[in-house]
Rosetta silent file (secondary structure, phi, psi, omega in degrees, C-alpha in Angstrom):
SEQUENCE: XXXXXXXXXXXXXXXXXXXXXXXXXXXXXXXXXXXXXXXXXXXXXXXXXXXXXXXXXXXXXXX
SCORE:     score description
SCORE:     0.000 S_00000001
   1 L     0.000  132.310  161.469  -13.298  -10.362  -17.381 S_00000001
   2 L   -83.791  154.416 -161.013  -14.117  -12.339  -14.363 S_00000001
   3 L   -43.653  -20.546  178.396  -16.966  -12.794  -12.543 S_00000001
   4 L  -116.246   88.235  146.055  -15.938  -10.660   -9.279 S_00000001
   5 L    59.077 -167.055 -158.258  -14.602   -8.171  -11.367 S_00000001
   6 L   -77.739 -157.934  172.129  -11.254   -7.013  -12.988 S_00000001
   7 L   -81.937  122.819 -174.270   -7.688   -7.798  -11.220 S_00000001
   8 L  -128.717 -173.320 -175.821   -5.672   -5.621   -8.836 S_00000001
   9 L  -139.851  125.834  154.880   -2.012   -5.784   -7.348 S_00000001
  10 E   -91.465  156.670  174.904   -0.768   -4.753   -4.250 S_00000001
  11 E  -104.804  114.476 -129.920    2.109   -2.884   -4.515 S_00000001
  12 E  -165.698  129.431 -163.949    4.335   -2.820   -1.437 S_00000001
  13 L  -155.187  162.078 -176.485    7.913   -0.403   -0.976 S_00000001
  14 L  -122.159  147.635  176.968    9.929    0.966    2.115 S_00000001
  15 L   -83.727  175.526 -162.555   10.027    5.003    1.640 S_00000001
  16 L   -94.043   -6.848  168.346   13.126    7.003    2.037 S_00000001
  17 L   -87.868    1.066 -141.409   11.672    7.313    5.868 S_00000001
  18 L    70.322   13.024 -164.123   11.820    3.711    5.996 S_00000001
  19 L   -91.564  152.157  161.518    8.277    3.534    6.175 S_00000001
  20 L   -51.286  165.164  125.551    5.863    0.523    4.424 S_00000001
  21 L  -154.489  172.342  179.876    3.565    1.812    2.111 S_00000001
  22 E  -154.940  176.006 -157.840    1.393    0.035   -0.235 S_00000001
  23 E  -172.858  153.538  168.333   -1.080    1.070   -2.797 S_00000001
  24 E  -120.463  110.767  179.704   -3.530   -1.201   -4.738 S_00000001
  25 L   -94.199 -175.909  168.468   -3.091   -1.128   -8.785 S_00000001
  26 L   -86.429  170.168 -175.263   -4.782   -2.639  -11.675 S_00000001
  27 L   -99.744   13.186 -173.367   -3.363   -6.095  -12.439 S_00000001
  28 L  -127.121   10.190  173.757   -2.416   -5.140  -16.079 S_00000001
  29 L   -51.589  113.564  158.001   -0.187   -1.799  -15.015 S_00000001
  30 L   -23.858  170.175 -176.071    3.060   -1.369  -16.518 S_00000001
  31 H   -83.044  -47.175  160.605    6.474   -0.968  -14.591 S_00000001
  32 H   -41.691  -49.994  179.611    5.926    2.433  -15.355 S_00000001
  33 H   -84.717    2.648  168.010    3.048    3.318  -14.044 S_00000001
  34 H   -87.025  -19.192  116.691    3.598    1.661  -10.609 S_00000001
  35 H    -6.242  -48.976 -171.432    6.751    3.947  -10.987 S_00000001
  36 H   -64.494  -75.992 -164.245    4.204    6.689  -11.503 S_00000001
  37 H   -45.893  -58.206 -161.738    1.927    5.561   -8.726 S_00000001
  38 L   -56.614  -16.051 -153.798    4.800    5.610   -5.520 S_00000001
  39 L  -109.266   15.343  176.853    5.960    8.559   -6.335 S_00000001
  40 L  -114.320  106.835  126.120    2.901   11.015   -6.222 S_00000001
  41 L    20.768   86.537 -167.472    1.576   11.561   -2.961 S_00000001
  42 L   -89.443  109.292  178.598   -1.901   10.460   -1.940 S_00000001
  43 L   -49.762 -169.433  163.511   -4.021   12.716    0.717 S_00000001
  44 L    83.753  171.486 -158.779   -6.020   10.703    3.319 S_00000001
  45 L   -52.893  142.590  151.449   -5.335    8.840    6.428 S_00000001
  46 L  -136.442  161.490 -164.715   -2.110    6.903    6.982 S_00000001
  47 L  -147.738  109.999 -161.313   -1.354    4.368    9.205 S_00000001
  48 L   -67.358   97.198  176.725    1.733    3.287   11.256 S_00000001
  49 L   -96.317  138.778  165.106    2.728   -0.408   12.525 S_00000001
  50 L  -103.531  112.378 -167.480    5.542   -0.322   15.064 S_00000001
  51 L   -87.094   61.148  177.470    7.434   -3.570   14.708 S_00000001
  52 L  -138.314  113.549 -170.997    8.557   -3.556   18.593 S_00000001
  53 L   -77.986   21.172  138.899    7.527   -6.284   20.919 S_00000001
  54 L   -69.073    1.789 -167.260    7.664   -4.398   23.818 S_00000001
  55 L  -120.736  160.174 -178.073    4.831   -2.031   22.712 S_00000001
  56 L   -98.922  161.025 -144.017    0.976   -3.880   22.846 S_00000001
  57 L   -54.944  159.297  151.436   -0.007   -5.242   19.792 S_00000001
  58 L   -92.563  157.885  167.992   -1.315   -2.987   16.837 S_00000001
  59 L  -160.288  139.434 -165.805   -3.943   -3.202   14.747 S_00000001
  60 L   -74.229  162.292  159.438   -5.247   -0.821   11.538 S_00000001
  61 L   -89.896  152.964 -177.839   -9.073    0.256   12.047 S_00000001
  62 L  -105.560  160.856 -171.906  -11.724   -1.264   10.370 S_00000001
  63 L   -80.146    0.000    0.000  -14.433    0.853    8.789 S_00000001
């Protein structure tokens, strides 16, 4: 193990809306289980980037 702890992944997919999403795994997960992870539904906030440079800029909040 390393000194700041174990390993993650992001995981990064366009949805059947066309939407981003991402998710942060362990770094030793199988193809399966990131297979697992997209497809079950996570509660809590989500948050929308508009790629259109006519709109002012975006930016996620930070806690």
């Amino acid at each position: 193990m390393q000194p700041w702890g174990s390993s993650c992944r992001i995981v990064e997919w366009i949805d059947s809306d066309g939407c981003i999403s991402r998710r942060v795994v362990a770094g030793n997960v199988t193809a399966a289980q990131v297979r697992s992870t997209i497809s079950h539904h996570v509660e809590g906030r989500k948050h929308f980037l508009y790629d259109d440079e006519r709109l002012p800029r975006q930016t996620l909040p930070r806690r």
